[in-house]
C-alpha positions in Angstrom: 77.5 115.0 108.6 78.1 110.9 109.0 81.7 110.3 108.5 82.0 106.7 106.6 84.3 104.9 108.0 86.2 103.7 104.9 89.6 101.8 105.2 90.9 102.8 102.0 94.1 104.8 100.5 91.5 107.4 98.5 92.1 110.9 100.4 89.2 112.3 101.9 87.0 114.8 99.8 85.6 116.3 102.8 85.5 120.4 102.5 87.7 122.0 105.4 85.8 124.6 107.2 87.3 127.8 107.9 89.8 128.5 110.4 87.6 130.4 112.8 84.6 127.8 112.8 87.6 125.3 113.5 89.4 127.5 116.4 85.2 127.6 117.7 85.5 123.6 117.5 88.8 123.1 119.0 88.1 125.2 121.9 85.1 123.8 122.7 85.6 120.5 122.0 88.4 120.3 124.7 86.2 122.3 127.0 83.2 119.8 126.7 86.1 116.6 127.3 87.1 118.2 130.7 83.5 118.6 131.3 82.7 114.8 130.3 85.4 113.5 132.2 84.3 115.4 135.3 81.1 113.5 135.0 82.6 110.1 133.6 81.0 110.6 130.7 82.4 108.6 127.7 80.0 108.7 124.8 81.8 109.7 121.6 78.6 109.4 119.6 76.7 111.6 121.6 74.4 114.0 119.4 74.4 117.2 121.3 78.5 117.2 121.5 79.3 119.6 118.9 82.8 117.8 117.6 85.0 117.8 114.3 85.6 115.3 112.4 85.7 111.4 114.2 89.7 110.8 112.8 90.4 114.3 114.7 88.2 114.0 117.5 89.7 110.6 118.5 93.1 112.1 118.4 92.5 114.6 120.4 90.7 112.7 123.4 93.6 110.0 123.3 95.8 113.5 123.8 93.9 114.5 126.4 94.1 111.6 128.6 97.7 111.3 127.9 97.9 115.0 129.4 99.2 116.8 126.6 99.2 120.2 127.3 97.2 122.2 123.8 99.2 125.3 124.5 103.2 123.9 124.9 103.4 120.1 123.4 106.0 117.8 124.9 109.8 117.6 124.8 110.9 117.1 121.6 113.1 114.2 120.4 115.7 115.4 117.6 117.8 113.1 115.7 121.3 113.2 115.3 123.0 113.8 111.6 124.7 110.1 111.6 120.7 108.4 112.5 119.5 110.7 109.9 121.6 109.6 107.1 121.3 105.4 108.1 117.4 106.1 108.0 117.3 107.9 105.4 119.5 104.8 103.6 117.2 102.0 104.9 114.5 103.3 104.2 114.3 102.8 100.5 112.9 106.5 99.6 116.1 107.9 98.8 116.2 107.6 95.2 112.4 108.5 94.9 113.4 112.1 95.8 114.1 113.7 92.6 110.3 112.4 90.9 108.9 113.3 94.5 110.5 116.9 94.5 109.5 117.4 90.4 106.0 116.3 90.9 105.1 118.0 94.7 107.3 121.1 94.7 107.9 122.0 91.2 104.6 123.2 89.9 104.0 126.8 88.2 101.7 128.9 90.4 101.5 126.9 93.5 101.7 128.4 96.6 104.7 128.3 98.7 105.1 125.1 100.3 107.2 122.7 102.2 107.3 118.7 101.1 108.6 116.9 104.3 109.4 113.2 104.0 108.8 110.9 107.4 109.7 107.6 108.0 107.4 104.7 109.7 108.2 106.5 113.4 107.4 110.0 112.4 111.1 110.8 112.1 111.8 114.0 109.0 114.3 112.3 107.4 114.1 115.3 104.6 112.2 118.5 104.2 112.3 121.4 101.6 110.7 124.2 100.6 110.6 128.3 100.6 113.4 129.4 102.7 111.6 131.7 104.5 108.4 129.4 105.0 111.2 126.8 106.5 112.1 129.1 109.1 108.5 129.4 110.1 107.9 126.1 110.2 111.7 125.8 112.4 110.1 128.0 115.2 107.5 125.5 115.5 109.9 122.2 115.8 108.9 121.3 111.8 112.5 120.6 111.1 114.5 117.7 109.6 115.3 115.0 112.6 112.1 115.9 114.4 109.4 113.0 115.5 106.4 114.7 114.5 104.4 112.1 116.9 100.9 113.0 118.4 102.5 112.4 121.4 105.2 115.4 121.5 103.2 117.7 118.9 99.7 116.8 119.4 97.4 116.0 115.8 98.9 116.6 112.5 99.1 115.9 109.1 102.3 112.9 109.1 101.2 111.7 112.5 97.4 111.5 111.1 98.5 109.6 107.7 100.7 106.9 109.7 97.9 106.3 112.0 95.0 106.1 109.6 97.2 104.9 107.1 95.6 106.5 104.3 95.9 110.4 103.0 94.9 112.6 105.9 94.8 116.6 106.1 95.1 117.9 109.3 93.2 122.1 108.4 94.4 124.8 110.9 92.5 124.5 114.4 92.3 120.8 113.6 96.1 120.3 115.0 96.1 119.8 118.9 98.7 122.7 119.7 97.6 126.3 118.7 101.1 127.0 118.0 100.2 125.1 114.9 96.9 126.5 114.1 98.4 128.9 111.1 99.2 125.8 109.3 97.6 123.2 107.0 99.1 119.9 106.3 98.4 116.9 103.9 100.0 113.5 104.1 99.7 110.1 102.4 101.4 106.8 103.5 103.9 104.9 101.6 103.4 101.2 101.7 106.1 98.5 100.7 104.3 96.9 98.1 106.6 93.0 98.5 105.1 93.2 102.1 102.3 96.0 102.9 104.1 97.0 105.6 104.1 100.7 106.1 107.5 102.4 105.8 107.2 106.4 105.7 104.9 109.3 104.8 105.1 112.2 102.2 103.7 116.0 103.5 103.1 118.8 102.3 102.5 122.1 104.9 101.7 125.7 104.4 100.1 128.4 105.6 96.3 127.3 106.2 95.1 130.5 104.5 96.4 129.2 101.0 96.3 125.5 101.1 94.6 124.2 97.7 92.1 121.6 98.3 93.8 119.5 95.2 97.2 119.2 97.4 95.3 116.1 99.6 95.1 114.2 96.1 98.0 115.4 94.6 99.7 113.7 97.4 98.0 110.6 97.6 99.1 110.1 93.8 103.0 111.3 94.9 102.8 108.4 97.5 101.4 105.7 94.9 104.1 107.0 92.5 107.0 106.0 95.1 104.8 103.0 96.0 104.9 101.8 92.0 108.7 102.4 91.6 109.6 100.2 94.7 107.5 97.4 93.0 109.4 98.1 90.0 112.2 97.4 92.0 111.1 94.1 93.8 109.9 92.9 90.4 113.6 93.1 89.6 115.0 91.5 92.4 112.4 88.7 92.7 113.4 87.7 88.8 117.1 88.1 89.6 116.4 85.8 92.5 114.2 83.4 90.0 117.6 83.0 88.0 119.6 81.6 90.7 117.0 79.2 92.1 116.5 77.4 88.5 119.6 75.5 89.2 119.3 74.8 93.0 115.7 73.2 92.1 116.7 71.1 89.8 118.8 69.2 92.3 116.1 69.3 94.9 114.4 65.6 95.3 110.7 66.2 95.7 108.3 69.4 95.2 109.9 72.6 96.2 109.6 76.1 95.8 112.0 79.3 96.4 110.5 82.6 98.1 112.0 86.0 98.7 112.3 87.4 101.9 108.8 88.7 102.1 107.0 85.0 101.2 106.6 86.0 97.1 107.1 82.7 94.8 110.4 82.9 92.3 110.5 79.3 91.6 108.7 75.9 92.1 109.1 72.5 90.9 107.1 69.3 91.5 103.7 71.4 92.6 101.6 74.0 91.8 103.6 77.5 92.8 100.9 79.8 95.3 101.5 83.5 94.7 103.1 84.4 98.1 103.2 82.1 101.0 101.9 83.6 104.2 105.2 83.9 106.3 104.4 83.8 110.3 104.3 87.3 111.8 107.0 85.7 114.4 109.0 84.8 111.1 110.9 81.3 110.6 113.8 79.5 112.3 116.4 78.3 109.9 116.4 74.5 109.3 112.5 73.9 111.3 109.7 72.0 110.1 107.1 74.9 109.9 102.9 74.0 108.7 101.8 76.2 106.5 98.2 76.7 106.1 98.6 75.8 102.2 101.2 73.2 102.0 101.3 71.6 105.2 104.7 70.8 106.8 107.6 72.3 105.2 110.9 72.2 106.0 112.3 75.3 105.6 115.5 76.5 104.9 117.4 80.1 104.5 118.7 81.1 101.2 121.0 84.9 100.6 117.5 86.7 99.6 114.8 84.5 100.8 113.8 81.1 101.2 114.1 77.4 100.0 110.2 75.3 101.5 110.3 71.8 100.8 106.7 70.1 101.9 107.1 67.2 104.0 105.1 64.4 102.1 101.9 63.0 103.7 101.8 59.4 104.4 104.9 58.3 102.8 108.3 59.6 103.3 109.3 59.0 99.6 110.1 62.1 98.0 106.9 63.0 95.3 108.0 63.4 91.8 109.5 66.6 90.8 107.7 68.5 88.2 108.5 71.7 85.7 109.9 74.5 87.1 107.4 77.3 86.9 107.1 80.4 88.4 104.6 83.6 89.6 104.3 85.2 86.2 100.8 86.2 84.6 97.6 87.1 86.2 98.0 85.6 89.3 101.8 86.6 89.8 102.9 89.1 92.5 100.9 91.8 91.4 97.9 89.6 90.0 94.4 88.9 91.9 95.3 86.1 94.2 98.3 88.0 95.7 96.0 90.5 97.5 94.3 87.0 98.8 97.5 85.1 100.1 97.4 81.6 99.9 94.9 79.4 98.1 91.9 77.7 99.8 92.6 75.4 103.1 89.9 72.8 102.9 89.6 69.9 104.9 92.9 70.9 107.0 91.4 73.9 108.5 88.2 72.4 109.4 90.4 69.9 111.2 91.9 72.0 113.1 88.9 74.4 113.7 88.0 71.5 116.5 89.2 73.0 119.6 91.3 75.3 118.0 92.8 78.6 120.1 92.6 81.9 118.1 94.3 85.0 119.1 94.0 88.3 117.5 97.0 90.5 118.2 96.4 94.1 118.4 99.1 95.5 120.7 101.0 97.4 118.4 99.6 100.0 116.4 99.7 99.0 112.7 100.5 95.8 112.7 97.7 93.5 113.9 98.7 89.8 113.6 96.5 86.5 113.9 97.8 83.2 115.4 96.0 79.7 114.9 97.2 76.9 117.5 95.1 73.7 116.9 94.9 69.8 116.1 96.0 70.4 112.7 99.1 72.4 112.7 100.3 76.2 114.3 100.8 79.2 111.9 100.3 83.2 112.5 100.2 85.7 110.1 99.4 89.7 109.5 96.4 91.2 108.9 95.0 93.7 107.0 93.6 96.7 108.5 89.9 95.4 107.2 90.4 91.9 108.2 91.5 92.8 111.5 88.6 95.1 112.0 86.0 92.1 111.2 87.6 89.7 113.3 87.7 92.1 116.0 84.0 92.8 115.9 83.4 88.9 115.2 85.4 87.9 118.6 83.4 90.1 120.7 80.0 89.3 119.1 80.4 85.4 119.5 76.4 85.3 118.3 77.6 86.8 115.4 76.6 89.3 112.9 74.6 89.8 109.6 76.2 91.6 106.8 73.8 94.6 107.5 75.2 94.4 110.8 79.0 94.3 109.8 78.6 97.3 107.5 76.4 99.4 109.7 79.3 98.9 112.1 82.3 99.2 110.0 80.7 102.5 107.6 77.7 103.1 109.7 75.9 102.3 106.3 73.7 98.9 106.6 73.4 98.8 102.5 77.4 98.2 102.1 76.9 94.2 102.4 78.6 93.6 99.0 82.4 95.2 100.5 81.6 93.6 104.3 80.6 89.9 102.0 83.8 90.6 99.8 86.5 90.6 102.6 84.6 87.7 104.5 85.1 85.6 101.5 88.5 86.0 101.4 89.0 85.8 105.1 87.0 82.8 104.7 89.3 81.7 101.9 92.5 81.9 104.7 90.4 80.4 108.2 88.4 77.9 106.7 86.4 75.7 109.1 87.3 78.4 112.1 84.6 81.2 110.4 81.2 80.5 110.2 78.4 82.4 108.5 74.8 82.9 108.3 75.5 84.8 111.0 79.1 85.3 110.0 80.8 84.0 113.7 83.4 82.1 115.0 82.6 78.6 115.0 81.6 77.0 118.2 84.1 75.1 119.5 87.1 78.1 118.5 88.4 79.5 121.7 88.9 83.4 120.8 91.4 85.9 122.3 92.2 89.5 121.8 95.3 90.8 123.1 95.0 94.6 123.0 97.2 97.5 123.5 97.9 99.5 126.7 96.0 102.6 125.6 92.5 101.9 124.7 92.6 104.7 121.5 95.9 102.6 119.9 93.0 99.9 119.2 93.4 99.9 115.4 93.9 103.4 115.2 93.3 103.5 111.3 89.8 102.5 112.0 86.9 105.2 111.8 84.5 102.5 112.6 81.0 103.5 114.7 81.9 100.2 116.3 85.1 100.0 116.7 85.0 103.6 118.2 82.9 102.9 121.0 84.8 99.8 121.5 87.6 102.1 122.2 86.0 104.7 124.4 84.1 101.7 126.3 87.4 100.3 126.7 88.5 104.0 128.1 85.8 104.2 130.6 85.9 100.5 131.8 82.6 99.4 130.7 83.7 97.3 128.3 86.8 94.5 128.3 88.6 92.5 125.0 88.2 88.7 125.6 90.8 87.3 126.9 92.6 83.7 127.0 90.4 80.7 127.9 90.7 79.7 131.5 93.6 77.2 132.4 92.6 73.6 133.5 90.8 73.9 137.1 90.8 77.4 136.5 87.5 79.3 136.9 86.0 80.4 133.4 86.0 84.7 133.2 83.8 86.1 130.7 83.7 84.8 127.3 84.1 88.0 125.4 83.5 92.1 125.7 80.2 92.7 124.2 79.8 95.9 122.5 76.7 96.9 121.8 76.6 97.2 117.7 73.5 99.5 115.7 70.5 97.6 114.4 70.7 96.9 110.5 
C-alpha cells in the first residue's frame, strides 16, 4: 500500500496489522538490511523488500547503522528529581495536567492505560496509570525521568511523534527492541502556538492486545487541547504587553511598532502593523540595526517581554510622521490568515537582492530547519516549516527545477496534488520574492544555493515521509548522492553545483 507522504498534524488512519504479521516484518526486515548492507545495497524503494511502513522502516535502518542492538537497547540516561521538577516548570504543560488526565485517563470502559508526558528531548517529565501496568512498563525503562530516544530504546511511540512531528503509533513488533513488542503506543506533538516550535509529546501505552484504534485520535485532539490553552495564554500576555507599549509609542518620533518575544505585533504607530515579524533564527543583538525582509532597516531595541523596531527611514533621516496606534486584532491578528504566512509581500527589495544573492538552507539539527539570505539588499534568516523546508530542499538540488506534478509526486508520491504543492510555493514565494522562480518553480539563476546538512544522513528532515526526500537520504547513506555545498571561494576551483536526486516522472 503507497504511504502518502503528508506533513500534517491529522494521525494516521492506517489499520495496524496484527502482532504476529508484525513480529514476521520486524524479523525479516532486519534480516534483509544485513543482507543489503553486505551487498551495498541501498534502495529503500525496492519492490521485492517486504518492509512495514516508510516512518518505521526509516527508523529502523537509521538504528541499524547506528548499531543498536534489537535484543538489549543502549544505556539508559535517567534524570535526577531536581531536573525533573525545573523541566517540568519550563515547560509550560504543568497546568494542562488536570484537562490532560480528565480527558486521556478518565474514560468509562477504557482499557487500562498509562498517559506519559515528554518534553522536546524525549525526557518523561510525568507518567500515570494502572499501578500494576506501571510496573510493567518499569521493567522495561518506561518510567518518569527516562529519555525514551530512538537512540537508547530503539522506535516508539514519543520518539516517533517528536520526529515526525505529527501523531504517530508505534503497534507491537513495530518498536525496534523486542522487549517492547507486548506494547502499543500513541503519541501526538505539542507545538507552542506564539512560535511553532515544538515543546513536548503526550502518550498513551498499553498492552498491544487491547489498544483501541480511536486512542491515535483521541490523542491528537488531547495535544491540540493543550496547544489551544497555551494560545489562550499568549493571547493574554501579548494584550497585557499591548497596554504597556501604548504609552512608550506615543513618545517614539517616527513609525514604530512593539513585538513580544516570539516576533507577534502588540502595538504600532506611524505604519501599517504586519502580524508577526519574522525574527532571525540567530535572534537579535540589543541596540543593532537589523533589515528585515518587510520593513527594511530597523533599529531594534530590547524591551522586559519583547521588542521595541523602529524602521530606519529611506532617503531622508527625518523621522516619518507618526500615525494611530493600532494593533494585531481581527482577521489578520495572531491567530488570523496572514500569521501562518509571516510577513507581507517583499517586492522590489527581494528582487534586488536576488542578484548574486547566497542562500543557505540549514538542516543540521533535526526539527529546526532555518533559511539565511545574504545579498545586495540586506541579510536576514529565519525558520522554516517542515513543508517549506522540504520544497526548498528538493528545489536546491534540482537547480533545472520542477513542475508541480513533479513536486507532489515527490513530496506524496501523488502527481494530481498540484493545488497543496502551488499553495505553499505561493506563500514561500510571498517570503523569497525575486530568489524563487517558477514555470519550472527553481531558484533563480544568478542565487548561489547551499545546504548544510546533518551528520547522519536519516536526521535529514526526519518528519518527512517524502519518496524523494527518502532516497535523498539513503543516497546520502550510501554515498551516491552529496547536498550542495557553499560556492567556491575566489581562485578557488568550482565543486559540483548541487546533489542531483533523481525525482519520478509526473
Amino acid at each position: 500500500m503507497r504511504q502518502p507522504g503528508r506533513q500534517t498534524r491529522r494521525p494516521e488512519r492506517r489499520t495496524p496489522q496484527t502482532a504476529a504479521e508484525l513480529a514476521k516484518v520486524h524479523e525479516r526486515a532486519l534480516a534483509e538490511a544485513a543482507a543489503r548492507a553486505a551487498t551495498r545495497d541501498t534502495n529503500p524503494d525496492d519492490p521485492s523488500l517486504f518492509q512495514p511502513r516508510p516512518e518505521i522502516g526509516d527508523s529502523w535502518e537509521r538504528l541499524r547503522r547506528l548499531g543498536l542492538d534489537p535484543d538489549a537497547g543502549a544505556a539508559a540516561v535517567h534524570l535526577g528529581p531536581a531536573e525533573i521538577e525545573h523541566r517540568r516548570r519550563s515547560s509550560g504543560l504543568d497546568p494542562l495536567l488536570p484537562v490532560l488526565r480528565g480527558t486521556l485517563l478518565e474514560q468509562s470502559g477504557q482499557p487500562p492505560l498509562i498517559l506519559a508526558i515528554a518534553d522536546a528531548d524525549g525526557h518523561i517529565l510525568w507518567q500515570e496509570g494502572e499501578r500494576g501496568l506501571r510496573r510493567s512498563a518499569d521493567r522495561i525503562g518506561f518510567l518518569t525521568g527516562a529519555r525514551w530516544i530512538e537512540e537508547s530504546v530503539g522506535t516508539n511511540g514519543i520518539a516517533a511523534a517528536l520526529r515526525a512531528q505529527r501523531p504517530m503509533q508505534v503497534h507491537s513488533a513495530e518498536h525496534y527492541l523486542r522487549s517492547h513488542h507486548s506494547w502499543t503506543c500513541v503519541a501526538a506533538p505539542v507545538h507552542d502556538p506564539g512560535t511553532g516550535r515544538l515543546i513536548g509529546a503526550i502518550n498513551l501505552s498499553g498492552p498491544a492486545h487491547s489498544v483501541r484504534p480511536y486512542l491515535l485520535q483521541l490523542t491528537a485532539t488531547a495535544a491540540k487541547l493543550a496547544e489551544t490553552e497555551l494560545r489562550a495564554r499568549r493571547l493574554e500576555s501579548l494584550h497585557h504587553l499591548r497596554t504597556l507599549a501604548a504609552p512608550m509609542l506615543a513618545r517614539v518620533n517616527g513609525p514604530a511598532l512593539v513585538v513580544d518575544a516570539a516576533g507577534w505585533t502588540a502595538a504600532a504607530a506611524g505604519l501599517p502593523p504586519p502580524a508577526r515579524l519574522r525574527l532571525p533564527a540567530e535572534g537579535w543583538s540589543t541596540t543593532a540595526v537589523h533589515w528585515l525582509p518587510s520593513l527594511g532597516e530597523c533599529v531594534i531595541e530590547p524591551l522586559a517581554d519583547g521588542w521595541l523596531v523602529r524602521p530606519v527611514p529611506l532617503r531622508s533621516t527625518a523621522p516619518a510622521p507618526a500615525g494611530d496606534l493600532d494593533g494585531p486584532d481581527g482577521p489578520d491578528g495572531p491567530d488570523g490568515p496572514s500569521a501562518r504566512d509571516g510577513h507581507g509581500g517583499l517586492g522590489g527589495l527581494l528582487a534586488e537582492q536576488a542578484e548574486g544573492a547566497r542562500v543557505r538552507l540549514d538542516l543540521r539539527r533535526p526539527g529546526s530547519p532555518a533559511l539565511s539570505v545574504h545579498g545586495a539588499a540586506g541579510s536576514w534568516s529565519h525558520a522554516l516549516s517542515p513543508r517549506h523546508a522540504e520544497l526548498l530542499l528538493l528545489l536546491a538540488t534540482e537547480r533545472n527545477g520542477l513542475s508541480a506534478a513533479q513536486l507532489a509526486d515527490a513530496l506524496f508520491g501523488d502527481p494530481a496534488r498540484t493545488v497543496t504543492v502551488r499553495a505553499e510555493l505561493s506563500r514561500l514565494r510571498r517570503h523569497l520574492g525575486g530568489l524563487l522562480a517558477h514555470r519550472p518553480y527553481r531558484f533563480a539563476e544568478s542565487v548561489l544555493v547551499s545546504v548544510a546538512g546533518p551528520e547522519d544522513p536519516y536526521d535529514l528532515l526526519p518528519s518527512s515521509s517524502g519518496p524523494a526526500v527518502r532516497r535523498l537520504r539513503a543516497g546520502l547513506a550510501g554515498g551516491t548522492v552529496r547536498l550542495p555545498g557553499p560556492p567556491p571561494l575566489p581562485g578557488q576551483l568550482p565543486g559540483p553545483r548541487t546533489g542531483r536526486v533523481a525525482l519520478p516522472p509526473p
